[in-house]
Backbone as a ProteinNet text record, in pm:
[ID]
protein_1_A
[PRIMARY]
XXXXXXXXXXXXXXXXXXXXXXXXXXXXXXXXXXXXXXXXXXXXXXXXXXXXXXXXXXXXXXXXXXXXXXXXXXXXXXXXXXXXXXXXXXXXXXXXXXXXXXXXXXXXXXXXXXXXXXXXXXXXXXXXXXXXXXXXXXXXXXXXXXXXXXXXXXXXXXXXXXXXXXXXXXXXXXXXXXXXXXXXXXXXXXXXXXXXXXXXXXXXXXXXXXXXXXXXXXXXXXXXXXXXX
[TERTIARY]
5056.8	5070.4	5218.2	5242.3	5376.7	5399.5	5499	5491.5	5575.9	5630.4	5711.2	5843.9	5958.1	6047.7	6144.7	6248	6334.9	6338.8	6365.9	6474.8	6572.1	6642.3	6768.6	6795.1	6660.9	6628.7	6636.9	6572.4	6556.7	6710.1	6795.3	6902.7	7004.8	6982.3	7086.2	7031.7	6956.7	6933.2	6959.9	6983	6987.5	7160.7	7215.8	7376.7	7410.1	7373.8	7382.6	7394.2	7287.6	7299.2	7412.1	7457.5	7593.3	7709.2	7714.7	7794.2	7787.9	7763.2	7684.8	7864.5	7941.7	8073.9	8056.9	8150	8178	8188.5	8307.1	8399.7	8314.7	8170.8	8094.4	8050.8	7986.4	7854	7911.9	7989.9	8048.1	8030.1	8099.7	8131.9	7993.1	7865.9	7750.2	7657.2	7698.5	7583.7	7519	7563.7	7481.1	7381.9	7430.8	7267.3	7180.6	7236.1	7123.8	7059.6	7115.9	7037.6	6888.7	6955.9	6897.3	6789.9	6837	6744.8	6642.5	6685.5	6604.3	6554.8	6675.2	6617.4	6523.2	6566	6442.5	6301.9	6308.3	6171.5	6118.1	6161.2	6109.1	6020.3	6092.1	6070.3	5939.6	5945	5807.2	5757	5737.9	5593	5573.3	5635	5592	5517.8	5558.1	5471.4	5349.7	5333	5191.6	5143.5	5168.4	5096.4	5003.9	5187.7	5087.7	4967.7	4936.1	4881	4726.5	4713.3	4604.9	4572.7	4666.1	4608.9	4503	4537.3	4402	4270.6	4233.8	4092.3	4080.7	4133.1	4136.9	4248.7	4361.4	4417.4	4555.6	4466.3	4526.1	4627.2	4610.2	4716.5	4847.9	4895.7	4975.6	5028.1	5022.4	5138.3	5222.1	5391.8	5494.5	5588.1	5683.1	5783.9	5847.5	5865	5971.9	6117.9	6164.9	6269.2	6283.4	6156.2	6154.3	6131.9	6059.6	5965.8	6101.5	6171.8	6252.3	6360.5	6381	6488.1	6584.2	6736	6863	6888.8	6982.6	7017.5	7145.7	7218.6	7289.5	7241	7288.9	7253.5	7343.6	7289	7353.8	7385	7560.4	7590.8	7686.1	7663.1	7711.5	7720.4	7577.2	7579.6	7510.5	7541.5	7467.8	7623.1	7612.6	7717.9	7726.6	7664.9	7598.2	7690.6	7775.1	7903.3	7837.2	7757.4	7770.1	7703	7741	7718	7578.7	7520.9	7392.1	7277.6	7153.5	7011.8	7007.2	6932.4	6927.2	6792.6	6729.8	6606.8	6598.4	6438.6	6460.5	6299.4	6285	6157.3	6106.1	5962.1	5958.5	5832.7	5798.3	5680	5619.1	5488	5372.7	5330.1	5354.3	5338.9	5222.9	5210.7	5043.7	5170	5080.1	5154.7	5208.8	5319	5374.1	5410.5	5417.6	5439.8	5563.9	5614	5776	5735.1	5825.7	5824.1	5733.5	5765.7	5703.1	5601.3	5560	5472.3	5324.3	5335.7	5215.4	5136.5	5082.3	5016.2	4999.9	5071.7	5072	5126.5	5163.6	5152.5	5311.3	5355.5	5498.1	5541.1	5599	5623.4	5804.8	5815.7	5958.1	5985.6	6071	6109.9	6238.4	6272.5	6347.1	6348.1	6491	6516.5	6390.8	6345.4	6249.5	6096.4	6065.4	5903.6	5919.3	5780.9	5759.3	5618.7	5687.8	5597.3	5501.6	5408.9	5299	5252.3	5341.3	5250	5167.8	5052.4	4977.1	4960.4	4980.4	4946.7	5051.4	5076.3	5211.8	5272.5	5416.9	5553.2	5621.5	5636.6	5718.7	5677.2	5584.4	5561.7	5621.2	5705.5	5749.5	5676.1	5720.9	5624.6	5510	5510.8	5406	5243.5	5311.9	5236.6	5191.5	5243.2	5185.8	5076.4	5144.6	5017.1	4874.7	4930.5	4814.6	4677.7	4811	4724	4637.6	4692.9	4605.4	4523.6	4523.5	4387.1	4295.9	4319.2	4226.7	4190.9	4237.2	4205.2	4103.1	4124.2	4053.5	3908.7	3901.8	3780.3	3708.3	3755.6	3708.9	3748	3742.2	3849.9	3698.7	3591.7	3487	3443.2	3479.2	3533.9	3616.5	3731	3856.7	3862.9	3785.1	3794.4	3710.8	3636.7	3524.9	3548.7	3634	3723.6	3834.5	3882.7	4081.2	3995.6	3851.5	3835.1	3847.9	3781.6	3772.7	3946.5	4021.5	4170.1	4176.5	4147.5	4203.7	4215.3	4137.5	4160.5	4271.5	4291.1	4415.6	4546.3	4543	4625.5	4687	4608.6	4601.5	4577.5	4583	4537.6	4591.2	4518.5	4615.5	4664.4	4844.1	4905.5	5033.7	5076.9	5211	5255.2	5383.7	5487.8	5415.9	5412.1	5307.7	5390.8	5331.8	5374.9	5324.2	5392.7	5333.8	5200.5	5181.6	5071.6	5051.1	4956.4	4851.7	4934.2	4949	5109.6	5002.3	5098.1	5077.3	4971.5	4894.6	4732.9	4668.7	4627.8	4533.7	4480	4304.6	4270.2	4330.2	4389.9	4404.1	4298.7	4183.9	4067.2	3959.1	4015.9	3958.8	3940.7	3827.2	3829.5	3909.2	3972.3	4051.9	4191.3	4206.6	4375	4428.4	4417.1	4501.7	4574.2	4451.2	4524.5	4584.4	4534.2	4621.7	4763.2	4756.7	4902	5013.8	5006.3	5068.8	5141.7	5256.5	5324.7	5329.7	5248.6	5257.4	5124.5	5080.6	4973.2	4954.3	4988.6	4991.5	4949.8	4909	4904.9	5042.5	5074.9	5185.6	5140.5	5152.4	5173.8	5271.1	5345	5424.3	5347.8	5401.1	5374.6	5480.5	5473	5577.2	5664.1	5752.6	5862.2	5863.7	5841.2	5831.6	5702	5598.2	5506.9	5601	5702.7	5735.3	5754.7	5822.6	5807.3	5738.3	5594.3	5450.1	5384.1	5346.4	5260.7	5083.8	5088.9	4991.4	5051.8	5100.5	5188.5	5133.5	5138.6	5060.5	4888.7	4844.7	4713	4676.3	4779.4	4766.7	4801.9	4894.8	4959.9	4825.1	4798.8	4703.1	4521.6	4496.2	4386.6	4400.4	4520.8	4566.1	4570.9	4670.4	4636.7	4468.6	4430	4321.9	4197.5	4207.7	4166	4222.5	4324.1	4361.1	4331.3	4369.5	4302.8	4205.9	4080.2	4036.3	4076.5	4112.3	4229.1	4367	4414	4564.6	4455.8	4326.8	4307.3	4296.7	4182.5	4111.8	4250.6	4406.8	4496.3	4555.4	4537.7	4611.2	4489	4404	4272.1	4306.6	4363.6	4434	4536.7	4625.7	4754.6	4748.8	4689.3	4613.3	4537	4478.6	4424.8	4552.9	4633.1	4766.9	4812.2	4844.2	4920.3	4775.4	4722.3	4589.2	4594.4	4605.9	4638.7	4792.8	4904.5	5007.5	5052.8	4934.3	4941.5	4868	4774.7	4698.5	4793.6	4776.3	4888.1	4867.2
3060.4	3068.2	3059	2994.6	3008.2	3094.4	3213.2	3281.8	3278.9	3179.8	3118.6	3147.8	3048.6	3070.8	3174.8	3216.6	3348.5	3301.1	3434.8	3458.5	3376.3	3357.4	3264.4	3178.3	3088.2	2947.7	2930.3	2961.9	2972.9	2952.4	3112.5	3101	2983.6	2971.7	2843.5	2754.7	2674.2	2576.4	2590.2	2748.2	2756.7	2743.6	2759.9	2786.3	2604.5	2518.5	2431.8	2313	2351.5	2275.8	2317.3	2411.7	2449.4	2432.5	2388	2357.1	2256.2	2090.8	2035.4	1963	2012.1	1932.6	1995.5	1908.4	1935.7	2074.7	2148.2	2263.1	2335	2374.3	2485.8	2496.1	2365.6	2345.9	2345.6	2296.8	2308.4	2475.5	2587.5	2691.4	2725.2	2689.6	2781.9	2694.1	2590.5	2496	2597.2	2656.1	2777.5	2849.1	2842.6	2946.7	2808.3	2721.8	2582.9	2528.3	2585.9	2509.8	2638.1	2784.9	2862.2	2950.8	2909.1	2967.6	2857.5	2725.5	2626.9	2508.5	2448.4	2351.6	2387.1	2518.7	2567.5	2618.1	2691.9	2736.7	2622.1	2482.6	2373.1	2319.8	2311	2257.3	2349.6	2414	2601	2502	2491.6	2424.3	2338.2	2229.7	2105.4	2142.4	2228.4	2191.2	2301.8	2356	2425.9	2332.9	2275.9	2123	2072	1998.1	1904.4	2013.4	2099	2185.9	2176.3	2121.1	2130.1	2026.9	1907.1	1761.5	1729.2	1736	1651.4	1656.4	1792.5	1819	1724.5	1630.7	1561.2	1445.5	1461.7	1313	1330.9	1318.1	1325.2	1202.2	1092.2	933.2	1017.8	1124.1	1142.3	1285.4	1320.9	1414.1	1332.4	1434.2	1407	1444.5	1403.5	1504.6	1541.7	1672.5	1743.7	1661	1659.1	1634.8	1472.9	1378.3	1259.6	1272	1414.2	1406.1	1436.6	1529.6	1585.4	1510.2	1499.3	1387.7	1447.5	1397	1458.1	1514.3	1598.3	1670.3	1554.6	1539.6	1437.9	1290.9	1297	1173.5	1025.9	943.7	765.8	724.6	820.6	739.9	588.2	521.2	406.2	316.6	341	243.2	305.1	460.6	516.9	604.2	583.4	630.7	797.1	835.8	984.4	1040.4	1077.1	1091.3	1190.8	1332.5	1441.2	1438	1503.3	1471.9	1478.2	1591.9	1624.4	1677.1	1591.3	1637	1775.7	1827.5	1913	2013.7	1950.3	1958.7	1903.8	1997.4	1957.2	1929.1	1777	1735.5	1655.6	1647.4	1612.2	1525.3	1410.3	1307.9	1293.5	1289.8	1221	1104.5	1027	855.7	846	747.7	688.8	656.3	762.4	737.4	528.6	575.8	395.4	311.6	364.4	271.3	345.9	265.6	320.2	405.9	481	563.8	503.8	348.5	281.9	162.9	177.2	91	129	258.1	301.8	428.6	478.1	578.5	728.4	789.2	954.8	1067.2	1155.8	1308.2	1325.5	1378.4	1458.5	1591.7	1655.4	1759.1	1813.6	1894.8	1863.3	2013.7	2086.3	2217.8	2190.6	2260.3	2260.3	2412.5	2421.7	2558.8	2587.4	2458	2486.6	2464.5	2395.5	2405.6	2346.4	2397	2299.7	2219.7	2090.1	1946.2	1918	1874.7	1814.8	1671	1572.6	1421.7	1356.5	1253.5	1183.3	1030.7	939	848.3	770.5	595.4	498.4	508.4	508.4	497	429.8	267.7	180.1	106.7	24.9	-25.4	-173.3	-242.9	-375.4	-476.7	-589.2	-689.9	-760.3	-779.5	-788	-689.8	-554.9	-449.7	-449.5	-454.3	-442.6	-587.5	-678.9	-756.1	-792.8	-701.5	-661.2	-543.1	-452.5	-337.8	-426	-485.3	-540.4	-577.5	-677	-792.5	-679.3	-604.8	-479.4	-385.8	-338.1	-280.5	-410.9	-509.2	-649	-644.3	-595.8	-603.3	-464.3	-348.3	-273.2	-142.2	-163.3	-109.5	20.3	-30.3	53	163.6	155.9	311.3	361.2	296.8	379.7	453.6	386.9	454.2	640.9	595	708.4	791.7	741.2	851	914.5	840.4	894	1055.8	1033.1	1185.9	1294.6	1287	1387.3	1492.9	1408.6	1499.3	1566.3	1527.5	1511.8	1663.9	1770.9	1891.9	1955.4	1941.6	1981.7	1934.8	1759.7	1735.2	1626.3	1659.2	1568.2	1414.3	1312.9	1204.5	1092	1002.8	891.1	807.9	841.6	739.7	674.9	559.1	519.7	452.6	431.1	292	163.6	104.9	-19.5	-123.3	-235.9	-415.9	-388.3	-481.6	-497	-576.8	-655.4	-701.8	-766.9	-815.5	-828.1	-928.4	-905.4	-995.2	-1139.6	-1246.4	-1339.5	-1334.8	-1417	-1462.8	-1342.7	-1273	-1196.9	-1191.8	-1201.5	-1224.7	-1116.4	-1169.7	-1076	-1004.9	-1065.3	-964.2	-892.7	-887.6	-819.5	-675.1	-593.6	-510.2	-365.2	-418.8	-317.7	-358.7	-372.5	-473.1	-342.7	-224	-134.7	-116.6	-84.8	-34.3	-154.2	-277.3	-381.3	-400	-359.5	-346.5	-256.6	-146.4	-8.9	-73.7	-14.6	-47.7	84.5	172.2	347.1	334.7	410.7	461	608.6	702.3	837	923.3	1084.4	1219.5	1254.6	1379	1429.1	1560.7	1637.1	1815.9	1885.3	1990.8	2088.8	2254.7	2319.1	2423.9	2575.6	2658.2	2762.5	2788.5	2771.3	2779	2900.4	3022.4	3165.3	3157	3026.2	3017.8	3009.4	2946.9	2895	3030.1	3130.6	3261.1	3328	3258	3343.1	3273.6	3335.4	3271.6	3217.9	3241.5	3136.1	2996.5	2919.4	2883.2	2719.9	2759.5	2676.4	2651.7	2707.2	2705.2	2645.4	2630.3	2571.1	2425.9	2415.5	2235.9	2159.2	2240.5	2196.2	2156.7	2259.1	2205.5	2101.6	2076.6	1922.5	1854	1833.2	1689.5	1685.3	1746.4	1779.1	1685.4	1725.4	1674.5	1504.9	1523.9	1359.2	1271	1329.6	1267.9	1113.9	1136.4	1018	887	918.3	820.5	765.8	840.5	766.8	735.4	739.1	654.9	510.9	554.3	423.9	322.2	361.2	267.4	201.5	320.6	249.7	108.2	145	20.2	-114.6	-95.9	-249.4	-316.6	-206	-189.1	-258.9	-210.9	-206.3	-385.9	-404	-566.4	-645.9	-590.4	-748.8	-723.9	-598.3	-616.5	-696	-655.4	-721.7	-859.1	-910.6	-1067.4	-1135.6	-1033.8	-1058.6	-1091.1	-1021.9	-1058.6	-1157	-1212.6	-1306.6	-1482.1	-1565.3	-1686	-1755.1
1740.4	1594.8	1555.6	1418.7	1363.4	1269.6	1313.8	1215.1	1070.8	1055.8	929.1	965.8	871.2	889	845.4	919.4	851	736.2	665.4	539.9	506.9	657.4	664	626.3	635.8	594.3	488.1	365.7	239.6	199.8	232.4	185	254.8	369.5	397.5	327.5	305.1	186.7	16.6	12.7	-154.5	-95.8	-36.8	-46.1	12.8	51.2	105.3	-19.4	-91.6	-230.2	-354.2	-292.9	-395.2	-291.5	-187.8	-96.5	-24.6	-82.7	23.8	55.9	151	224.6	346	459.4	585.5	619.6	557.7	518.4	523.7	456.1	416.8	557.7	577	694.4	832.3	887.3	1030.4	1012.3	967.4	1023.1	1025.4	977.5	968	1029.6	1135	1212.5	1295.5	1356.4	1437	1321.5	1223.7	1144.2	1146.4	1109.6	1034.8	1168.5	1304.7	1443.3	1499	1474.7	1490.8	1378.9	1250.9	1160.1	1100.1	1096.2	998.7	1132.8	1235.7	1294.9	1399.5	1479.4	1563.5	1530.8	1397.1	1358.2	1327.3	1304.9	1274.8	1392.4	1491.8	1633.2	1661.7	1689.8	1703.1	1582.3	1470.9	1342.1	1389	1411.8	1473.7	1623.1	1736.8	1817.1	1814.4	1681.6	1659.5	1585.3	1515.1	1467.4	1578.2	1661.7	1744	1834.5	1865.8	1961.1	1855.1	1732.6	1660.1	1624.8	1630.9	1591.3	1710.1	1783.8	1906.8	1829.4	1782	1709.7	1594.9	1539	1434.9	1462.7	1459.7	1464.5	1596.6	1723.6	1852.2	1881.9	1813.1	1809.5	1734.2	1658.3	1584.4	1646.7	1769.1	1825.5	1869.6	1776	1814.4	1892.9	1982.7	2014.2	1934.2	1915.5	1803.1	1804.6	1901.9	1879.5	1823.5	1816.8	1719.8	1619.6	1590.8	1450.6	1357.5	1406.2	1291.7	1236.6	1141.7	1057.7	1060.8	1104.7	1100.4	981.1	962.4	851.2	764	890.6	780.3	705.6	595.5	511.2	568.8	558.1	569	464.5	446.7	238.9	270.1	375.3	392.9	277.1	190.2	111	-27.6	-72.1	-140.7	-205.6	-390.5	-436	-405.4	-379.6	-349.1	-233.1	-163	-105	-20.1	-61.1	8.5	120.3	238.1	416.4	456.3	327	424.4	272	362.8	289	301.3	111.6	160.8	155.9	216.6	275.7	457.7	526.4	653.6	662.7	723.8	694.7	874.7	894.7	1026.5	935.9	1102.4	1034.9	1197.2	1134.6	1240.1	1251.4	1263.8	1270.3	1382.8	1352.4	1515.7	1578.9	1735.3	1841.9	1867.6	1929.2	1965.4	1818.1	1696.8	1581.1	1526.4	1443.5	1358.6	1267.4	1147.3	1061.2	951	923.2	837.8	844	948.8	984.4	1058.2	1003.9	1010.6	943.8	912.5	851.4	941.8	831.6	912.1	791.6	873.5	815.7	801.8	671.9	700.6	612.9	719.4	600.1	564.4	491.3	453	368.5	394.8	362.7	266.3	170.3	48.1	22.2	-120	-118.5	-271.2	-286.5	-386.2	-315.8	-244.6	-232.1	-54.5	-30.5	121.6	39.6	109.8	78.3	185.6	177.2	273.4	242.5	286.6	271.9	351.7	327.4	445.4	323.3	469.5	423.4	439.5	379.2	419.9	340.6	337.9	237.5	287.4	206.8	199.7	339.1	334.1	463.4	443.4	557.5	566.3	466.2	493.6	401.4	492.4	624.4	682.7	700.4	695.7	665.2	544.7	415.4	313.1	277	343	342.5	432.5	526.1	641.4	510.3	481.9	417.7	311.1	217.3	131.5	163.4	234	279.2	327.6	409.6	448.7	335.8	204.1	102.5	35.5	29.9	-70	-0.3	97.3	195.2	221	229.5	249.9	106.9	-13.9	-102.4	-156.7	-187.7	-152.6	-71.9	40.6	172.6	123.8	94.1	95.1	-44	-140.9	-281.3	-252.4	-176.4	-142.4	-37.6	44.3	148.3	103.7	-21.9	-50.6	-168.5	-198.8	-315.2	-200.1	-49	-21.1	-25.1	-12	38.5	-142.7	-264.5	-366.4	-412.1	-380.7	-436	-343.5	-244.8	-197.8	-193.4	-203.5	-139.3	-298.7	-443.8	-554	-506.1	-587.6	-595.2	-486.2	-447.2	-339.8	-478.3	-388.2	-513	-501.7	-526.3	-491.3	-604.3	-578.3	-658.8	-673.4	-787.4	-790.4	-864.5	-844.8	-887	-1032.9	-1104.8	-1244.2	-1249.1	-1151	-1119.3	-1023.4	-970.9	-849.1	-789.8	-659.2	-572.9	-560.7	-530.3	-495.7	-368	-363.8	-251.4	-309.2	-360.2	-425.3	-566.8	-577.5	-693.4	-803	-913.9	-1035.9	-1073	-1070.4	-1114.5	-987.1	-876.6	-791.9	-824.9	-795.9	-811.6	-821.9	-710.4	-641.2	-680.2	-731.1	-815.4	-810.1	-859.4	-876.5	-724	-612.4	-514.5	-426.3	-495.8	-417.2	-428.3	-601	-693.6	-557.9	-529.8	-461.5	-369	-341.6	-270.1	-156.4	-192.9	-63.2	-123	-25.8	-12.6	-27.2	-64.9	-38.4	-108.5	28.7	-78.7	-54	-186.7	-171.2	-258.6	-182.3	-276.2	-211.4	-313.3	-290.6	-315.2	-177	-205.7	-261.1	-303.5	-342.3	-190.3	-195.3	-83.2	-3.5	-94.5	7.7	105.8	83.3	173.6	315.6	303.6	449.2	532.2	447.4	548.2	566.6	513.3	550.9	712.6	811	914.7	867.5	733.3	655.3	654.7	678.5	631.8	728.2	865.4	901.4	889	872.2	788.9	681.9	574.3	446.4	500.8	604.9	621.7	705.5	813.7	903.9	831.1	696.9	625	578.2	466.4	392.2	502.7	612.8	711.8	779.4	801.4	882.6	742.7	614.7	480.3	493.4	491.4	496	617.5	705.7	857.6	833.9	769.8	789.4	674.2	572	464.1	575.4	638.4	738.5	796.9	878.7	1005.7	951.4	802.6	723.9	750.9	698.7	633.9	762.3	876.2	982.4	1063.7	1015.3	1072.6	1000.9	868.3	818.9	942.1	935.1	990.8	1154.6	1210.2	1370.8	1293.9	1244.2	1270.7	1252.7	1185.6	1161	1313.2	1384.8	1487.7	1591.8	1586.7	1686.8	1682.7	1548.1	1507.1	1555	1562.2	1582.9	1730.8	1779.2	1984.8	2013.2	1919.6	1977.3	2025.1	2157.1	2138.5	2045.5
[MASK]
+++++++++++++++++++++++++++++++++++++++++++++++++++++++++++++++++++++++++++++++++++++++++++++++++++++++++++++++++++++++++++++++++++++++++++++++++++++++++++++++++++++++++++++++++++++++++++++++++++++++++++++++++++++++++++++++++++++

């Protein structure tokens, strides 16, 4: 069991966002490795220790799942060193961050988040996903209600209208429109220092489970098509 994260956590993230420079954070990397990145590592592998029962393709190693703390402002006017939030992802085993359908979750000094489902998939993928939504958009309309009381509505960023090779008046135009696929809810943040805590994450993925398998079955035929000579 996980019994949630310290106290510590909370407050290193509320002081992190009123401090986000080098200066603050070097002297206090020892709290942010021992209070926020390890209790992370311990959630993630009580996760994975419960996915097999439901979505066994999506254990991660911790130490892949978890997203560095520092930010890439290479090319972002946004200057300061580090996110400040600490978030890990479950992807199908053997596929990238975005090229396939999975689980992530993500701690803040305001809420812990729980997402399932694709965000921002390549342009080969998104046109894998479509053609597989144009065909099967009937399942998936009727699999995406079950997650909906926990996990709110499947929903993403969308085209103004229906992309090129797809009928405008197809049924399913809306979800062809989408560019993500996803759930996304936030929960009250003092959850994270409850050992409820994994209980509430493990129902929502466990709820979404068969919506990521549905999206990754698009996903899985383009690559199936992509090996053929």
């Amino acid at each position: 069991m996980f019994p949630g994260f310290p106290p510590e956590a909370l407050k290193f993230l509320r002081s992190l966002e009123r401090n986000n420079r080098r200066e603050w954070f070097q002297p206090r990397k020892e709290v942010f490795e021992a209070k926020l990145k390890a209790p992370m590592m311990d959630l993630v592998e009580a996760i994975n220790a419960e996915l097999p029962a439901f979505a066994p393709e999506h254990i991660n190693d911790p130490k892949q799942a978890i997203y560095r703390i520092y930010r890439d402002t290479r090319f972002s006017p946004d200057k300061t060193p580090y996110k400040t939030h600490l978030a890990a992802i479950f992807p199908r085993r053997g596929q990238g961050k975005h090229s396939s359908a999975g689980f992530y979750i993500h701690l803040s000094a305001q809420s812990f988040g729980i997402a399932a489902g694709v965000y921002m998939p390549g342009p080969e993928e998104l046109f894998a996903l479509r053609s597989w939504i144009a065909q099967h958009h009937e399942s998936l309309r009727k699999a995406a209600l079950g997650p909906e009381k926990l996990m709110g509505k499947l929903h993403g960023d969308e085209l103004s209208r229906v992309p090129k090779g797809f009928d405008p008046k197809h049924p399913a135009s809306d979800l062809i429109r989408m560019k993500s696929w996803l759930y996304w809810v936030e929960l009250d943040a003092k959850l994270a220092e409850s050992p409820k805590l994994l209980g509430e994450i493990l129902k929502r993925l466990r709820a979404a489970a068969p919506v990521v398998d549905m999206l990754n079955a698009g996903l899985m035929k383009k690559r199936s098509a992509s090996a053929l000579p």
